[in-house]
GUVOKE-834902 format. One record per residue (C-alpha): residue number from 1; residue in one letter; z, y, x. Coordinates in nm, 3 decimals, always signed. Each point is the difference from the previous one (the first is absolute). Example, Ala and Ser with C-alpha at 12.3 -4.5 7.8 and 13.67 -1.06 7.14 Angstrom:
GUVOKE-834902
+-----+------+---------+---------+---------+
| seq | type |      c3 |      c2 |      c1 |
+-----+------+---------+---------+---------+
|   1 |    A |  +0.780 |  -0.450 |  +1.230 |
|   2 |    S |  -0.066 |  +0.344 |  +0.137 |
+-----+------+---------+---------+---------+
end
This chain:
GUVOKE-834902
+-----+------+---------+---------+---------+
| seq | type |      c3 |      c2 |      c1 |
+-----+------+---------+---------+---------+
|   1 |    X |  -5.406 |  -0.536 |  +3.262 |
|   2 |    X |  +0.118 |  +0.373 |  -0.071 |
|   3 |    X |  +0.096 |  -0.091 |  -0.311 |
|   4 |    X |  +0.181 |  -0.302 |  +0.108 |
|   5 |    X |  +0.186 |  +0.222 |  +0.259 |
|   6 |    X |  +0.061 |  +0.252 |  -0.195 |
|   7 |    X |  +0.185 |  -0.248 |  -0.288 |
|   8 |    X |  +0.196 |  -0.102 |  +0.284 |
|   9 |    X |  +0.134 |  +0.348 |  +0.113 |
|  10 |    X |  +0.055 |  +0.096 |  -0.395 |
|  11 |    X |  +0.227 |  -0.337 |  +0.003 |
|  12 |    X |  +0.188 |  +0.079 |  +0.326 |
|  13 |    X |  +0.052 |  +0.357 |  -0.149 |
|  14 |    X |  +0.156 |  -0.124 |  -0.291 |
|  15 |    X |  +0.194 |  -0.306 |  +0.191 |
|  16 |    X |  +0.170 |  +0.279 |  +0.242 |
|  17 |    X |  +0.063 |  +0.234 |  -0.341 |
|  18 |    X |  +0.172 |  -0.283 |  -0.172 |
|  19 |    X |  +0.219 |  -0.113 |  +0.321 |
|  20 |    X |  +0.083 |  +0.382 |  +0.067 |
|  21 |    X |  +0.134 |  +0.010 |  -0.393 |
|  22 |    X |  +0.203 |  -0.299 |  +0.037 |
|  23 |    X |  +0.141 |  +0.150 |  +0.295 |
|  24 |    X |  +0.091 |  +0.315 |  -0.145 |
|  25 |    X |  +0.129 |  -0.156 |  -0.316 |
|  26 |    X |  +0.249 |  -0.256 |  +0.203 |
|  27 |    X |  +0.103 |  +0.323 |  +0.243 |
|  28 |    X |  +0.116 |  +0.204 |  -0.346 |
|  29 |    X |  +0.121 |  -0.291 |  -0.145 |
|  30 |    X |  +0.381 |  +0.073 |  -0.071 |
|  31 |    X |  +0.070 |  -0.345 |  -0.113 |
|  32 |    X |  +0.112 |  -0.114 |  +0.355 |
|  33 |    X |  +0.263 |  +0.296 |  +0.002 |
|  34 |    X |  +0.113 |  -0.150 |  -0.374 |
|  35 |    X |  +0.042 |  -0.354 |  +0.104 |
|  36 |    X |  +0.150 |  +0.075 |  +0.324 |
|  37 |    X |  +0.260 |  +0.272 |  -0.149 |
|  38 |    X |  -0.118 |  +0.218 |  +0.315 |
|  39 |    X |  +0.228 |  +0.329 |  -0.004 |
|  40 |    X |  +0.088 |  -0.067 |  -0.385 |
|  41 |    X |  +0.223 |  +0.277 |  -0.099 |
|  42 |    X |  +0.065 |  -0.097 |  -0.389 |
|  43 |    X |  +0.045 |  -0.316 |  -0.223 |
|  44 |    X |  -0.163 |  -0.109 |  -0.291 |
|  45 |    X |  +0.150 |  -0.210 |  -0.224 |
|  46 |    X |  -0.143 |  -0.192 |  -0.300 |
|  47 |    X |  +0.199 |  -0.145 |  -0.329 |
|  48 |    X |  +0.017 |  -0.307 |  +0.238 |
|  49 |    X |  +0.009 |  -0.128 |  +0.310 |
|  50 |    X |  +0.070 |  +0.165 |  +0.355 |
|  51 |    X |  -0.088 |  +0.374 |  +0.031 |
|  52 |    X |  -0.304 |  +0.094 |  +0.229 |
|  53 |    X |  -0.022 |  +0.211 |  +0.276 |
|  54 |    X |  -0.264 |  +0.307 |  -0.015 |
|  55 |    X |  -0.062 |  +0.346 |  +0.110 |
|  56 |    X |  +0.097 |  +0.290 |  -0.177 |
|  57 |    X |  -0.344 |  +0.221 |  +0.108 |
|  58 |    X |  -0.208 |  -0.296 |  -0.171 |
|  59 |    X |  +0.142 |  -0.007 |  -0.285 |
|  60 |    X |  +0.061 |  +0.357 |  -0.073 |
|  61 |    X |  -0.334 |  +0.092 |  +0.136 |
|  62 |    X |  -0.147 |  -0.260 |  -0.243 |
|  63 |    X |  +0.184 |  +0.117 |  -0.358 |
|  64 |    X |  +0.136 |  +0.327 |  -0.076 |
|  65 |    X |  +0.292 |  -0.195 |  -0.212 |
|  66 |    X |  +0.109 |  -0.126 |  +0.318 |
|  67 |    X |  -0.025 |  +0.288 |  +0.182 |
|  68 |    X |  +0.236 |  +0.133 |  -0.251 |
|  69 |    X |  +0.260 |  -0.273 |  +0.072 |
|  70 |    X |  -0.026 |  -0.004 |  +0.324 |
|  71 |    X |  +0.037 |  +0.380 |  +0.024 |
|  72 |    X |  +0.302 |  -0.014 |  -0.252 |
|  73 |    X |  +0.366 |  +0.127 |  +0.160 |
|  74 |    X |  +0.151 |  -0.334 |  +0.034 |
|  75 |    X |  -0.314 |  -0.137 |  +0.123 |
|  76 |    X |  -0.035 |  +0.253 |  +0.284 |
|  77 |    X |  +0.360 |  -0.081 |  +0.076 |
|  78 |    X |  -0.056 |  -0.342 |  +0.011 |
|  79 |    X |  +0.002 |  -0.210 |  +0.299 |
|  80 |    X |  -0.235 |  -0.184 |  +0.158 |
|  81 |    X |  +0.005 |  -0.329 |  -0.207 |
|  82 |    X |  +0.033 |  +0.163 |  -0.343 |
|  83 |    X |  -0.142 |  -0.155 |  -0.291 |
|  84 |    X |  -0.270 |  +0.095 |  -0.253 |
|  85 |    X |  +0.042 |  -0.239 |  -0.287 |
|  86 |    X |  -0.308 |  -0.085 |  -0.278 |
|  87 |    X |  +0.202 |  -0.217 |  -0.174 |
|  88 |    X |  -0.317 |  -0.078 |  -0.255 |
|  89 |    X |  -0.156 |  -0.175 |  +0.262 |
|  90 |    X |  +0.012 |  -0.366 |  +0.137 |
|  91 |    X |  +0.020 |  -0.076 |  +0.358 |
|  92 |    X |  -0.364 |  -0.098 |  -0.013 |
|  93 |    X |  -0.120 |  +0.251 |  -0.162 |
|  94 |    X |  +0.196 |  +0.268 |  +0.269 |
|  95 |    X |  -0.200 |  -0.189 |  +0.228 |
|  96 |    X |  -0.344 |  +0.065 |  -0.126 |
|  97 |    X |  +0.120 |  +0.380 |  -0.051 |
|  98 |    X |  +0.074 |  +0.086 |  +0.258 |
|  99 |    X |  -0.285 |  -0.174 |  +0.177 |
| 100 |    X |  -0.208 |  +0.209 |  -0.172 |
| 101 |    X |  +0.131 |  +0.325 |  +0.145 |
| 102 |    X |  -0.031 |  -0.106 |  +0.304 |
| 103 |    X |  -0.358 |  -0.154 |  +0.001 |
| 104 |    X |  -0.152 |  +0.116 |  -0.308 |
| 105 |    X |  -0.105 |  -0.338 |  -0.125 |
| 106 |    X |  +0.093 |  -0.267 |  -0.287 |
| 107 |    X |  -0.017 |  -0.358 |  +0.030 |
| 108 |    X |  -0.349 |  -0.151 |  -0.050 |
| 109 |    X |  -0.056 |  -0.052 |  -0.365 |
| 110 |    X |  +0.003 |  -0.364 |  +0.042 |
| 111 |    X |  +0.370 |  -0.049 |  +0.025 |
| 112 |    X |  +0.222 |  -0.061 |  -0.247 |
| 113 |    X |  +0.170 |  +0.288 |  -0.019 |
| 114 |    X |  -0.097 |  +0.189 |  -0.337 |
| 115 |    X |  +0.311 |  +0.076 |  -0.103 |
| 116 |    X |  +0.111 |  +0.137 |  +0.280 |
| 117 |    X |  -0.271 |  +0.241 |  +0.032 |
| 118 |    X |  +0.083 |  +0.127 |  -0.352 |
| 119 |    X |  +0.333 |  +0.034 |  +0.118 |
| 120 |    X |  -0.097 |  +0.202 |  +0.263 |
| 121 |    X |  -0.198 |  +0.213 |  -0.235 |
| 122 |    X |  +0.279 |  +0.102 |  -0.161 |
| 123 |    X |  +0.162 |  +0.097 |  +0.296 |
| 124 |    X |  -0.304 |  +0.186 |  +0.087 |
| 125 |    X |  +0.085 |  +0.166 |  -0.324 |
| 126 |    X |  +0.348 |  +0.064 |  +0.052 |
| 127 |    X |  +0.022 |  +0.133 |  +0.364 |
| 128 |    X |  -0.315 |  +0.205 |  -0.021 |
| 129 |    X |  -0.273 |  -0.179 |  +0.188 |
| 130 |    X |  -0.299 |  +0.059 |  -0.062 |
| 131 |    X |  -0.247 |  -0.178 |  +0.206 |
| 132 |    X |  +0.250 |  -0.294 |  -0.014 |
| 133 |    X |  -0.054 |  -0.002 |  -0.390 |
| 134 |    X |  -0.416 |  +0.055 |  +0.018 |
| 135 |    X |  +0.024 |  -0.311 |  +0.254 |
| 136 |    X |  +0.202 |  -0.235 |  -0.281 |
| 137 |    X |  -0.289 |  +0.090 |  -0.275 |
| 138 |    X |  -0.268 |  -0.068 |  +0.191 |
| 139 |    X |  +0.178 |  -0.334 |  +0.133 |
| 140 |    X |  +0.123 |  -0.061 |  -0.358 |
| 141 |    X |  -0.356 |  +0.036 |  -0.177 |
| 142 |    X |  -0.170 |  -0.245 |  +0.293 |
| 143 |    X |  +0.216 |  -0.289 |  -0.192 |
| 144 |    X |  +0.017 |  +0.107 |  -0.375 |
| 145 |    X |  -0.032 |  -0.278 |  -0.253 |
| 146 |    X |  +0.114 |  -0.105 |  -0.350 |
| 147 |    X |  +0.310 |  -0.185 |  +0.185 |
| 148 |    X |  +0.122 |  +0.323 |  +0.167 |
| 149 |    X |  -0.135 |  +0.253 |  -0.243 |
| 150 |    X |  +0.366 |  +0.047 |  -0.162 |
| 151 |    X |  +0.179 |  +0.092 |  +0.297 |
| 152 |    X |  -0.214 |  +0.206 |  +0.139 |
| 153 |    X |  -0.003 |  +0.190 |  -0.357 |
| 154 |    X |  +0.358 |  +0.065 |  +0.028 |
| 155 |    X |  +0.015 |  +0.105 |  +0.357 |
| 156 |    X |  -0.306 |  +0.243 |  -0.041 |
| 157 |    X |  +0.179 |  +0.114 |  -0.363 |
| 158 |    X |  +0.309 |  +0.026 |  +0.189 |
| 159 |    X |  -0.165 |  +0.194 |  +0.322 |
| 160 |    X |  -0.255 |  +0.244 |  -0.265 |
| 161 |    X |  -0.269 |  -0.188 |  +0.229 |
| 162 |    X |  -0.295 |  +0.079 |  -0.249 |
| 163 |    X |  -0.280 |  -0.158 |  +0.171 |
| 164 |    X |  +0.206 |  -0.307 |  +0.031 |
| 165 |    X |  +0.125 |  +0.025 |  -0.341 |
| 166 |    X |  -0.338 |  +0.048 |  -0.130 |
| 167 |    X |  -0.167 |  -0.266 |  +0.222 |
| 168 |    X |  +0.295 |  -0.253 |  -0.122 |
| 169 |    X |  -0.083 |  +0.116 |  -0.391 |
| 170 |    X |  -0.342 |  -0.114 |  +0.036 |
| 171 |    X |  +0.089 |  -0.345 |  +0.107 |
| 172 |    X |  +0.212 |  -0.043 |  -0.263 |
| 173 |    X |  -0.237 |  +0.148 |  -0.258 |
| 174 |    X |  -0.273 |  -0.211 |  +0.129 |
| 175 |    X |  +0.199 |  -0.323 |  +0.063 |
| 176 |    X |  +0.232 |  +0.091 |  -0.347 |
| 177 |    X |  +0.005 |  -0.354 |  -0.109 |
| 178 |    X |  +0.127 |  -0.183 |  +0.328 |
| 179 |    X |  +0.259 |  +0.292 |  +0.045 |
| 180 |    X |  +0.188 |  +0.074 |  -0.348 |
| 181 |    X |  +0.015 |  -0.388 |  -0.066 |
| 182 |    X |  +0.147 |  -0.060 |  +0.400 |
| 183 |    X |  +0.375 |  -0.088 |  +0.030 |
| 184 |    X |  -0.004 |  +0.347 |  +0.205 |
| 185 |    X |  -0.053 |  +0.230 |  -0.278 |
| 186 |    X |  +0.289 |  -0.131 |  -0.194 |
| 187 |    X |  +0.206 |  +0.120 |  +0.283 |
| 188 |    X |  -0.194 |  +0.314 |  +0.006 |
| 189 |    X |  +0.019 |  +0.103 |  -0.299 |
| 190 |    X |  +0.384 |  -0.027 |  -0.045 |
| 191 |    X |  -0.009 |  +0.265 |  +0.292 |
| 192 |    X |  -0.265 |  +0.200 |  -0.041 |
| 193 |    X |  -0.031 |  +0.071 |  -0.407 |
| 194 |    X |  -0.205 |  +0.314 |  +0.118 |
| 195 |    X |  -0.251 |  -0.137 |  +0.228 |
| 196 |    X |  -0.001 |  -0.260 |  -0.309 |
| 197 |    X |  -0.114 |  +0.303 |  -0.232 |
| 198 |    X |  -0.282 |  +0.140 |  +0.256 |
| 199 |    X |  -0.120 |  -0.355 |  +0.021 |
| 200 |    X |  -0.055 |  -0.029 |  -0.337 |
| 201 |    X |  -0.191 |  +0.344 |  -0.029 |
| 202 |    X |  -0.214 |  -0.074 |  +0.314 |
| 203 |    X |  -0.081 |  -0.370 |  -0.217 |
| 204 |    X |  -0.057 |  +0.225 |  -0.305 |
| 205 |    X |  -0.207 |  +0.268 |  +0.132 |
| 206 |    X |  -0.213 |  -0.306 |  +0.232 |
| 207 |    X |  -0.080 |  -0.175 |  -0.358 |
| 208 |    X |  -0.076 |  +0.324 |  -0.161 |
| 209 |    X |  -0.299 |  +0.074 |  +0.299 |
| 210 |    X |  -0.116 |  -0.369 |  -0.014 |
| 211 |    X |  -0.033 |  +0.033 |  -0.357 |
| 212 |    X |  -0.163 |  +0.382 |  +0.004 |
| 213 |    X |  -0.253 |  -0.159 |  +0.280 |
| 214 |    X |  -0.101 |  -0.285 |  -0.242 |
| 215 |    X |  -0.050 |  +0.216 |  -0.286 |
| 216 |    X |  -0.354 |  +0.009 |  -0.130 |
| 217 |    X |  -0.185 |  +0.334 |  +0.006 |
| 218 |    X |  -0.087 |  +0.109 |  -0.350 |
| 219 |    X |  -0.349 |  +0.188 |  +0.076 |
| 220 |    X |  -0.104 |  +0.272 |  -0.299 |
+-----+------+---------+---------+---------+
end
């Protein structure tokens, strides 16, 4: 019966613990302030669609390239209702950007929203943000595969992501056959002629080990 009771505390324990987190994580949650524009003192506007209202301590307390702009002359001078512009950036993807700086969090892996996330990757590049970019990889590796291996080649070429690059290598060293004969790597390689040339050293240097490992031993 102790141990019966005692189970039963332990699970209250952690049953209060996880309620007080949830609570705590919906009272810092700055998504409400995003959606609702509340006190928005600046404008972000994508390459298309209608610019979106944000607040200039978020996003300059969340990349120092921002900080930057928003600390610039004219942007000092600037009323309230001035505009930042990413022009690089769909209206979607601004969305899930600037989301993330003010919760933190990606979209579950589940949705179909790859591309975006490699778009924001290489905004997390380009406006200096870091955890933003660790966040992409880790989302980007959950859902890796011959069919996306290209892309994410190029973006983690493009963003000197080396984990990522070297995680997407493998695939396409191990998976060689499926990839370089895909529709994909036509377009690829018409791009990238010097990913093209690692490729084929990373195929080379993977047939000289297989071949080294299968070598017989000569004993004396």
């Amino acid at each position: 019966m102790q141990g019966i009771r005692r189970a039963l505390e332990r699970m209250k324990e952690m049953q209060g613990r996880e309620k007080a987190t949830k609570e705590k994580v919906a009272f810092l949650d700055g998504l409400a302030a995003l959606s609702e524009g509340l006190h928005a003192d600046i404008l972000v506007k994508a390459g298309d669609g209608q610019p979106v209202p944000a607040h200039r301590a978020v996003l300059a307390s969340r990349s120092e390239i921002f900080k930057t702009m928003l600390l610039a002359d004219d942007c000092k001078a600037a009323p309230a209702g001035g505009i930042v512009s990413l022009p690089e950036l769909t209206h979607r993807e601004l969305r899930h950007l600037l989301e993330f700086l003010y919760t933190g969090e990606l979209p579950p892996v589940e949705q179909d929203l790859f591309s975006t996330v490699l778009s924001l990757l290489s905004a997390a590049d380009k406006y200096d943000i870091p955890f933003l970019r660790k966040s992409c990889e880790r989302w980007v590796l959950a859902d890796l595969r011959v069919g996306n291996v290209l892309d994410v080649l190029d973006a983690a070429h493009r963003c000197s992501g080396v984990e990522l690059k070297e995680r997407a290598m493998r695939v396409v060293v191990e998976k060689a056959e499926e990839v370089l004969f895909s529709p994909e790597f036509e377009a690829f390689a018409g791009q990238n002629s010097d990913l093209c040339v690692e490729i084929t050293r990373a195929l080379v240097n993977d047939k000289t080990k297989q071949k080294v490992k299968h070598e017989p031993v000569n004993k004396w």
